[in-house]
N, C-alpha and C positions, 0 to 999 in steps of 0.2 A: 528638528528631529523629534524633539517631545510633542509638538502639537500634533507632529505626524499618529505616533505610537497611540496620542491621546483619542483620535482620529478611527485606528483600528481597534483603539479597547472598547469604545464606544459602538462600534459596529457588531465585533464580536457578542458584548453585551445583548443587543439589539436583536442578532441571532439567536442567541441561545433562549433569549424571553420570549421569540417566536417561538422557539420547538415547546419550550413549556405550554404556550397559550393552545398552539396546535394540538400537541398532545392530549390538552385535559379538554379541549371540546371532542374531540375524537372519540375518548373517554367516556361519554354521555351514554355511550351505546354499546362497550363493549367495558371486558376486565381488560387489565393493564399485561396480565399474561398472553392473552388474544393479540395485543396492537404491536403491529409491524414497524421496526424503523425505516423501512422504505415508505410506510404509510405518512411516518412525519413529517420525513426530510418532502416528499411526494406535499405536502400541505404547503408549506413553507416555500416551499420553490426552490429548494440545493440539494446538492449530490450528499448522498446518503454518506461519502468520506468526510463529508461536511458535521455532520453530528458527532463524529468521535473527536471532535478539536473539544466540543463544549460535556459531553458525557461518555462514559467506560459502557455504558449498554444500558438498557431500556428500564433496567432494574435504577441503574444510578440516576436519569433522569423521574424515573419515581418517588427517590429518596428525596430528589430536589423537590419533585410538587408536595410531597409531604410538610416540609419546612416550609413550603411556601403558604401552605393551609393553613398552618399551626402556629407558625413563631408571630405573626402578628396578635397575636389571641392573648400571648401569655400575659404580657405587660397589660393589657387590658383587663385581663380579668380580676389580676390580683390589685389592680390599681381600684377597682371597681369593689371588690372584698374591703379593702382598706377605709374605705372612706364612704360605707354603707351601714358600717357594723353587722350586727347578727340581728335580725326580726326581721319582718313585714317589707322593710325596703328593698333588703338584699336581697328577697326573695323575687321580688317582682322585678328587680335591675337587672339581675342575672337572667330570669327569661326574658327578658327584652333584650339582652344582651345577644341570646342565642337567636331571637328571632331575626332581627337585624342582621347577623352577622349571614342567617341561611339567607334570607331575602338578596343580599347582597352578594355572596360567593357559594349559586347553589350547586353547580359543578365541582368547586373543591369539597363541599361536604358529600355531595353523592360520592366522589372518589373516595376521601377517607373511609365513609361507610360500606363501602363495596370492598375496598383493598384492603380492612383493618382484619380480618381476616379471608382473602386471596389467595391468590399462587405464587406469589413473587416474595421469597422468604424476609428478602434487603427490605420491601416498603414495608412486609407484618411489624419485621423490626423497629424500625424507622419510628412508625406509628405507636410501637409500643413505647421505644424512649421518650420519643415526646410526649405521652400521657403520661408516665412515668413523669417526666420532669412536670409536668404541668402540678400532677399531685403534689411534688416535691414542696412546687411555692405555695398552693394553696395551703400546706401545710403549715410552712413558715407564716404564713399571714394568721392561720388560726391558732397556733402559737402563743402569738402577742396578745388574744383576747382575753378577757379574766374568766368567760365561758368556760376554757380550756385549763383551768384552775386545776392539779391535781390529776389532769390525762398523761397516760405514758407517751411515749414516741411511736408506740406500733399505734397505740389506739386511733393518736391526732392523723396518723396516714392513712389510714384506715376508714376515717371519716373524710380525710381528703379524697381520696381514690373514690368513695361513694358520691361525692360534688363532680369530682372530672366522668365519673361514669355516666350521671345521671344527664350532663351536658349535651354528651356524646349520644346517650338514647334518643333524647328529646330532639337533638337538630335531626338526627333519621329522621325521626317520626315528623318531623314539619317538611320535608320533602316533598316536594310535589301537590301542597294541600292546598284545597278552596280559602278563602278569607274565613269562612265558615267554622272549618276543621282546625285552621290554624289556631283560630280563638279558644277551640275545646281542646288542644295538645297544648296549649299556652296555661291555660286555666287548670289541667293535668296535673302541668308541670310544676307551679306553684304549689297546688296541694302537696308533691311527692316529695319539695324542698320543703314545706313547713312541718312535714313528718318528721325528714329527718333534723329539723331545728329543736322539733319536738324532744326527740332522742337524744341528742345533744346535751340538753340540760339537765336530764333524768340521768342519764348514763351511770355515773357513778351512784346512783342512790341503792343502800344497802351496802356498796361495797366497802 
């Protein structure tokens, strides 16, 4: 009986990672308020009663590709913050970090950047909490550095939120680019992160 059940979760699984894969190349070409659950189920090859086993409506399976875009990222990044410190390296790990990351999953970043403000209120959401949290850790990590000597708590987020934004501009902006263009949004990027490392140090002076 368990190998059985083991059998259908495994399949179910199987399912539902089709309708995400279906959905987000679907996705390439339209917003997520546009895309039809008959279009998915229609993708995948199952009756559209077949989608409501694995998601509540089209908004819920958006929430899922959100999580799916994002929660790989976190552990990542902060593991990357950690063990880069603050100057010259971190600067240049984090945009390789972003570059690699559009290179490799550029249909979940077009989605994010298209739906982070869309129609579909559940993924605005979604997307917001997860930058939210993402700020959250970056914040923790910057915390621990002696940089942050004397920062309040609104500040150190504040300078968080300004790293998770600037992530988030920068993989748009490599979208779709020549090797060319990539190089000058890469090179951008770094400038815009040594400003703000800039800022960072000074911050408190005078205060």
């Amino acid at each position: 009986m368990s190998h059985t059940l083991g059998i259908r979760q495994a399949q179910k699984q199987k399912t539902r990672q089709a309708l995400l894969d279906a959905a987000l190349q679907l996705l390439e070409e339209q917003s997520l308020s546009s895309l039809g659950l008959r279009e998915v189920t229609r993708a995948v090859g199952v009756a559209p009663t077949a989608f409501y086993r694995h998601f509540r409506d089209m908004g819920d399976l958006g929430v899922a590709l959100v999580e799916e875009a994002l929660d790989s990222l976190h552990t990542t990044l902060v593991s990357l913050l950690a063990a880069t410190g603050d100057g010259e390296e971190r600067i240049a790990a984090t945009v390789e970090l972003i570059v690699a990351y559009v290179r490799t999953h550029p249909a979940h970043v077009r989605f994010i950047a298209r739906e982070q403000h869309g129609g579909v209120q559940a993924v605005r959401a979604a997307i917001g909490d997860q930058l939210d949290l993402f700020a959250q850790e970056v914040k923790g990590q910057f915390a621990q550095e002696p940089e942050s000597a004397g920062w309040d708590e609104d500040d150190l987020l504040m300078l968080a939120g300004m790293y998770v934004a600037h992530m988030v501009m920068t993989a748009s902006a490599l979208l779709g680019t020549t090797p060319e263009a990539e190089a000058q949004v890469a090179a951008r990027a770094r400038r815009q992160l040594r400003l703000v490392s800039l800022g960072r140090h000074h911050w408190l002076d005078g205060q």
